[in-house]
Each structure stands twice: as structure tokens, then as C-alpha cells.
C-alpha positions as CSV (number, residue, x, y, z in Angstrom):
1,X,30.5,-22.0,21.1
2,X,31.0,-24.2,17.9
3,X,28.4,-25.7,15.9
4,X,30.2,-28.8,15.8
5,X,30.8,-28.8,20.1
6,X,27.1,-27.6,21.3
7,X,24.9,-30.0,23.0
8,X,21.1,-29.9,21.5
9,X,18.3,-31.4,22.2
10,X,15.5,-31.5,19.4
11,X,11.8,-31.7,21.1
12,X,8.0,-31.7,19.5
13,X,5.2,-31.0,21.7
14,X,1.4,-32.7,20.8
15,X,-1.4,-29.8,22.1
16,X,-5.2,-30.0,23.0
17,X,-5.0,-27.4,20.7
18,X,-3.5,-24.3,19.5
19,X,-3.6,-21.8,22.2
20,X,-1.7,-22.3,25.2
21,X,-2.7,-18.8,26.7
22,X,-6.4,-19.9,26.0
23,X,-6.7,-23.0,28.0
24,X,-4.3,-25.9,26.1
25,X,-2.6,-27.9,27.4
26,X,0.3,-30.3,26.2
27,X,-0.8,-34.2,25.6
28,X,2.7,-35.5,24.6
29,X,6.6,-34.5,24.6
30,X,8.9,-36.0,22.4
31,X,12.9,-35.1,22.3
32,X,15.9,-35.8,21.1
33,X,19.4,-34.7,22.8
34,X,22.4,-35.1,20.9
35,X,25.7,-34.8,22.4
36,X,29.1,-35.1,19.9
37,X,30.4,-38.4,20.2
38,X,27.6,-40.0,21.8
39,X,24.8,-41.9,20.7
40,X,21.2,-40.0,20.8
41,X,19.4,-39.8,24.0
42,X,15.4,-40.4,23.9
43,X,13.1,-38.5,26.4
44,X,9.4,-39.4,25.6
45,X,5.6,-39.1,27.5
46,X,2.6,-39.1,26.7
47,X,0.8,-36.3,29.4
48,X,-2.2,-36.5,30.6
49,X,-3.5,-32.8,30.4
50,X,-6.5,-32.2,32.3
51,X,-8.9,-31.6,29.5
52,X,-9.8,-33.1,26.3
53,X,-8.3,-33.2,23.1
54,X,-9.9,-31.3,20.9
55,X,-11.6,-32.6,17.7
56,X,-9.5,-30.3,15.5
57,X,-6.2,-31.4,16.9
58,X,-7.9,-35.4,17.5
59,X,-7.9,-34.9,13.5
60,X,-4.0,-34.1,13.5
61,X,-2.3,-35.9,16.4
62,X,-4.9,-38.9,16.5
63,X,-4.3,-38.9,20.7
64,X,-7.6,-40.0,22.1
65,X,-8.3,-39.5,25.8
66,X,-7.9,-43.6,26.5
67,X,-4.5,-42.9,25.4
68,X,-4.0,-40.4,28.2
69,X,-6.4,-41.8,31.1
70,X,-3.7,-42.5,33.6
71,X,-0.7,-41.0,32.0
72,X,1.5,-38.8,34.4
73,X,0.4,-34.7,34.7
74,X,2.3,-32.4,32.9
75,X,3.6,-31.3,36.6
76,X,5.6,-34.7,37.1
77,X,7.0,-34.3,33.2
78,X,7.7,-31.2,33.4
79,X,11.0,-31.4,35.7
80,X,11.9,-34.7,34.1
81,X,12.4,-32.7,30.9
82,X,13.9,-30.1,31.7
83,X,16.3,-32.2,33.6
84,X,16.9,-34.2,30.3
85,X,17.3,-30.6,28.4
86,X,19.6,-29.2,31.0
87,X,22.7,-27.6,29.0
88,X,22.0,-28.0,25.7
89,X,20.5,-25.6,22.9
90,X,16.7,-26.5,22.7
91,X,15.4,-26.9,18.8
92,X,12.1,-27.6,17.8
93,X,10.1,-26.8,14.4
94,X,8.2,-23.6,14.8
95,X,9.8,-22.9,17.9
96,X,7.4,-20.6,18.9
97,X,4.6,-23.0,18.9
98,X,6.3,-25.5,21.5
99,X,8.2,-23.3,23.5
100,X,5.3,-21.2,24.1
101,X,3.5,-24.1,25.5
102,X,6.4,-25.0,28.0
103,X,6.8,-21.3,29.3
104,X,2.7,-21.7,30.0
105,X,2.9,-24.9,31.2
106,X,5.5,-23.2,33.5
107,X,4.2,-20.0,34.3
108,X,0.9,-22.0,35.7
109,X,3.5,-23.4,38.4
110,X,4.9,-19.8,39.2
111,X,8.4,-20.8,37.4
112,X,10.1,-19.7,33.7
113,X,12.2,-21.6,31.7
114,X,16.0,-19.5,32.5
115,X,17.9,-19.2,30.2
116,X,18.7,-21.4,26.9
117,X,19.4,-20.8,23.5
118,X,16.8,-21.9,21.3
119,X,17.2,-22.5,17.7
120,X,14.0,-22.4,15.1
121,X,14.5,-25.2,12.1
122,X,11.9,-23.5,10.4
123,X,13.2,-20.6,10.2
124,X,16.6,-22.2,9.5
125,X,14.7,-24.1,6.3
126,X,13.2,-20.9,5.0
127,X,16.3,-19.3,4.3
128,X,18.7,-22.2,4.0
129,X,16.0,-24.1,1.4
130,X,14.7,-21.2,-0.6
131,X,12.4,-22.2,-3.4
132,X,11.1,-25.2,-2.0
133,X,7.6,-23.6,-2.3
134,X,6.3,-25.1,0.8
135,X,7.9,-25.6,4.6
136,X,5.8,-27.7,7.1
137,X,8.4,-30.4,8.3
138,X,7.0,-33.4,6.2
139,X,7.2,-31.3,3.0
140,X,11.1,-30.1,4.1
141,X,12.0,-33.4,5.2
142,X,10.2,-35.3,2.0
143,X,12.3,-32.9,-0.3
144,X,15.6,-33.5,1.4
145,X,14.9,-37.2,0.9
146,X,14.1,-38.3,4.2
147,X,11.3,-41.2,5.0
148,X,8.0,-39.1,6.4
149,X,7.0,-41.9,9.0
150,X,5.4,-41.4,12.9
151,X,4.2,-37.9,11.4
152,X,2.3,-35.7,14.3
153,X,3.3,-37.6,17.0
154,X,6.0,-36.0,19.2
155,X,8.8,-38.3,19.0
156,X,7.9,-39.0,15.5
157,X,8.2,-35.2,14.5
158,X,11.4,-34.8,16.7
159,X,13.5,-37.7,15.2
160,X,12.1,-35.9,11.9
161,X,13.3,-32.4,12.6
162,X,16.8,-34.2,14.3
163,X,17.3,-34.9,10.2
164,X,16.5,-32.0,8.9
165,X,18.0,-29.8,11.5
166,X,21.8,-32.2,10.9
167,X,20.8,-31.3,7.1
168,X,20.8,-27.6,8.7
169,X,24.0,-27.5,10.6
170,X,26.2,-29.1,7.5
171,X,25.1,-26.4,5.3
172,X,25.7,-23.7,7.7
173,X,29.0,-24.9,8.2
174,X,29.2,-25.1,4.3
175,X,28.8,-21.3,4.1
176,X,31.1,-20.7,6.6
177,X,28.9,-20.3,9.9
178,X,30.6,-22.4,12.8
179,X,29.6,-20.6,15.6
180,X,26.6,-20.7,17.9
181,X,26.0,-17.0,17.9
182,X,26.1,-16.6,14.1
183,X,22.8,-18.9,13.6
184,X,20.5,-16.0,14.6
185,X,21.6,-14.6,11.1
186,X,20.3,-17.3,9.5
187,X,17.0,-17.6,11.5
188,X,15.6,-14.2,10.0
189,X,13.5,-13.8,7.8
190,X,14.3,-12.3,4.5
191,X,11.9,-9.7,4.2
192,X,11.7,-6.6,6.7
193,X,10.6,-7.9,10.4
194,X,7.7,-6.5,11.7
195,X,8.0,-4.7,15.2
196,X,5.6,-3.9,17.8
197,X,7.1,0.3,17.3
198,X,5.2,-0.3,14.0
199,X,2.2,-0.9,15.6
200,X,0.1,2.5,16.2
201,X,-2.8,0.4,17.7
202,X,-1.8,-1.0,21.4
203,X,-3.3,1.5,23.3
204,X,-7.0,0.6,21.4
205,X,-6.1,-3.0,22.3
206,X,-5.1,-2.4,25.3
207,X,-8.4,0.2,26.6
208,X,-10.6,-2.7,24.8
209,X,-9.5,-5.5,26.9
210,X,-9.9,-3.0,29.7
211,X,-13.9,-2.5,28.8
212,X,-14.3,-5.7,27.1
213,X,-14.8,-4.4,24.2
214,X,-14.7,-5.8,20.2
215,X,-12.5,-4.6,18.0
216,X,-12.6,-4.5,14.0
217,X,-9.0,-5.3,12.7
218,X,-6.8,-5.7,9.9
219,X,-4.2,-8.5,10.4
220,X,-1.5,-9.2,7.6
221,X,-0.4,-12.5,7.6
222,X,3.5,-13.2,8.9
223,X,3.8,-16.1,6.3
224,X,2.3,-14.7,3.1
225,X,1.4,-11.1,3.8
226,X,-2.2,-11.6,3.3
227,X,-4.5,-9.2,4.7
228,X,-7.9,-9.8,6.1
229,X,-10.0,-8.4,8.4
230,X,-11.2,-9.7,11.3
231,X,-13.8,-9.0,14.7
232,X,-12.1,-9.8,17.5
233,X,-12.3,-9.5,21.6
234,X,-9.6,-8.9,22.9
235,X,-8.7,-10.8,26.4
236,X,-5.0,-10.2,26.9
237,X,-1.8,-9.6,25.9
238,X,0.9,-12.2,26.4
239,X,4.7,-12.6,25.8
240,X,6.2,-15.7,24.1
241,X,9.4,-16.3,23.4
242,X,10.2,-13.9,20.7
243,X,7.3,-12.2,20.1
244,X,3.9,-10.8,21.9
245,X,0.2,-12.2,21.0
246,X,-3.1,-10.8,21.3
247,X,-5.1,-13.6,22.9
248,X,-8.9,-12.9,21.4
249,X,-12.6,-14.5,20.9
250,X,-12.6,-14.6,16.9
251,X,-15.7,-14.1,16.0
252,X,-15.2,-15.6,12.3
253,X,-14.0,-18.7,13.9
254,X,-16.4,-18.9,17.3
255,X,-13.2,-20.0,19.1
256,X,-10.3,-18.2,21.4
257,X,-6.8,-17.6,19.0
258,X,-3.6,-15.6,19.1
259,X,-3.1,-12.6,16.8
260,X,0.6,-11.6,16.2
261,X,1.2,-8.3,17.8
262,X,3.1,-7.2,15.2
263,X,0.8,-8.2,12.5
264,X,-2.8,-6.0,13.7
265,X,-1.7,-3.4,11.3
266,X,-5.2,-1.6,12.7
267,X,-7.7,-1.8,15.2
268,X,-11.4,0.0,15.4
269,X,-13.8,-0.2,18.6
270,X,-17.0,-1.7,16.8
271,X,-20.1,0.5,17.1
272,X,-22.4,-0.5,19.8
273,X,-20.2,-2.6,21.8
């Protein structure tokens, strides 16, 4: 299909917090579906989610639980979205962070999402705005000119990614890209991908999660390829959309996270445990 004849719609999601495999829960869904040669269609809810808002995410999305008292469960939005979505390519900023709380949001009712092609306007910026030093949506947007306003509230970051992402589509079709299928190019990154075949340390992982056990590990860093090490217990393994997590306890950070598969580049039962 042509750039210039798909059907998207542009969505944010606002979180309890970060980890939808560990208990979050979405609070808010903003989107934006645009549709060649008609105006832009609005789909937007607040959602009330069942458990608080965490302080940390309070701090970014400023959602208070009066805000939400009352508000329909994500169970009634749910449909209503995906109805509003139906036949169009889904794109969101850091796809992977709101598309992995839909498919969880989801999987709790025993369905998945199908089938849609989903696009990634970060990953679009990386490569189609190199040098811009940094690439959270404000600083992308702020750079290409655009008016920063409603920032970390869903709608507010979805009409801001529509922007950038219409900044996006001319300059692919400026280099010559004008079909659907040729976007995935452009959504990789430009150093070598990491794959879970280059992981030698599942099967510790995996036989840890099995004994509850704690792990030492190295993790390099997908953005900056920083390495740290970290102590970790390992829960689960999950799927997302395009890539698996390790859902663990940090213990630097006394809270539950996702680790990148790809990015525990070692793993080492701790003594004693």
C-alpha cells in the first residue's frame, strides 16, 4: 500500500507505571486517525485502572486518582478503541511501550490484538533526524519547530507525534520510499540489532525463575550501549510486540522492571540464594 493512501491512527497511552507485565495498568488513551481527504478523527478517555497512579508516573503524567474515580474500566475502552483503530496502521512514539500495554490489557481478557501494522516514530526520528543529539518527542518535535503544549497527556502527545510523524512521511517520500512495506527499512536501527541467538544466558534465566532464584547480570543498554551490572529475580519471560523482556525484582531499584532479552549479555546464580 502507498504512503500517501494508508489509513493511520496515531495513539499515546498514560501508565500507572512502567511495567505492564508487572501490575500497570493504562490511566488514559489518546489517538489520532487520519484518513486522506478527511479531516482528523479524535478518540480520547481517561481509564479508570484499578489501582493507583504511581508517584513516579503522578510526577510525569500529573493524573491524580480524583481524575479517574468514576471514569470507564479499561474493559469498556478497550473495544471502543479498537473499533476506532480498525483498518488503519497504528503509530505511537516508542511503540513498544504502548503497544505492550494494549496486548496486556488484552491478554488479561483472554484476546490479542490481530493483526496491524504498527509503525515506531521513534525509531523513524532516529534515523530520519540523525544528529539531533537527543529523541524524546518534545525534544524531536521542539527541533522540527513544532509548539511543545499538552506534553504527557495522551492526546496531547498524540496530536504531537501526528506532527512529527507527517514530518516523517514527507521525508520518506523525499528519498524515495512510497510504499508501506519499505518503512521497516527505515525503523532500524543503524548499528547491529541485537538477537535473542546472541544470548548464551536463557537457560540460567529460565532454571532461575524456575527456583526463584537471583541472578547477577550484565545488561548493555539498547540506547547508549552502556553496561552495568545488575541483581535481579527473575519472574518471567514475556513477549511484546517486537521483542521479549525479562520481567524481574531489581534489587538496585527495590521495584519490579523489564530487562531487554537481548540486552542480559550474562547472567550468574548469586551464591547463597
Amino acid at each position: 500500500m502507498r504512503l500517501d493512501e494508508a489509513v493511520y491512527t496515531v495513539f499515546d497511552v498514560e501508565t500507572t507505571g512502567l511495567f505492564p507485565y508487572a501490575g500497570d495498568r493504562i490511566c488514559e488513551i489518546g489517538a489520532v486517525r487520519m484518513e486522506p481527504g478527511s479531516p482528523k478523527k479524535i478518540f480520547h478517555s481517561l481509564v479508570d485502572p484499578g489501582r493507583p497512579v504511581s508517584p513516579r508516573a503522578f510526577e510525569v503524567n500529573g493524573i491524580t486518582k480524583r481524575m479517574l474515580d468514576g471514569k470507564p474500566t479499561i474493559e469498556k475502552i478497550l473495544p471502543e478503541f479498537l473499533d476506532f483503530v480498525e483498518g488503519s496502521v497504528l503509530v505511537a512514539y516508542n511503540a513498544g511501550f504502548d503497544m505492550g500495554f494494549v496486548e496486556s490489557a488484552l491478554a488479561r481478557e483472554g484476546e490479542r490484538l490481530g493483526d496491524f501494522t504498527v509503525i515506531d516514530a521513534l525509531k523513524l526520528a532516529r534515523n530520519l533526524f540523525p544528529g539531533i543529539g537527543r529523541y524524546s518527542l518534545s525534544f524531536v518535535a521542539d527541533s522540527l519547530g513544532f509548539p511543545v503544549d499538552g506534553q504527557h497527556r495522551a492526546l496531547g502527545d498524540a496530536m504531537l507525534t501526528v506532527k512529527v510523524f507527517e514530518k516523517e512521511l514527507e521525508l520518506l517520500k523525499n528519498q524515495g520510499i512510497e510504499d508501506l512495506k519499505d518503512v521497516s527499512e527505515n525503523m532500524r536501527t543503524r548499528k547491529k540489532p541485537l538477537t535473542e541467538d546472541s544470548v548464551p544466558v536463557l537457560a540460567v534465566i529460565e532454571d532461575a525463575i524456575g527456583e526463584e532464584g537471583v541472578l547477577d547480570i550484565t545488561y548493555r543498554s539498547y540506547w547508549n550501549n552502556k553496561t552495568t551490572n545488575r541483581t535481579i529475580t527473575p519472574r518471567e519471560i514475556r513477549k511484546g510486540y517486537d521483542r521479549s523482556y525479562v520481567v524481574a525484582f531489581c534489587h538496585m531499584r527495590k521495584e519490579m522492571r523489564n530487562f531487554r532479552l537481548e540486552c542480559i549479555t550474562e547472567a550468574v546464580k548469586k551464591e547463597g540464594s
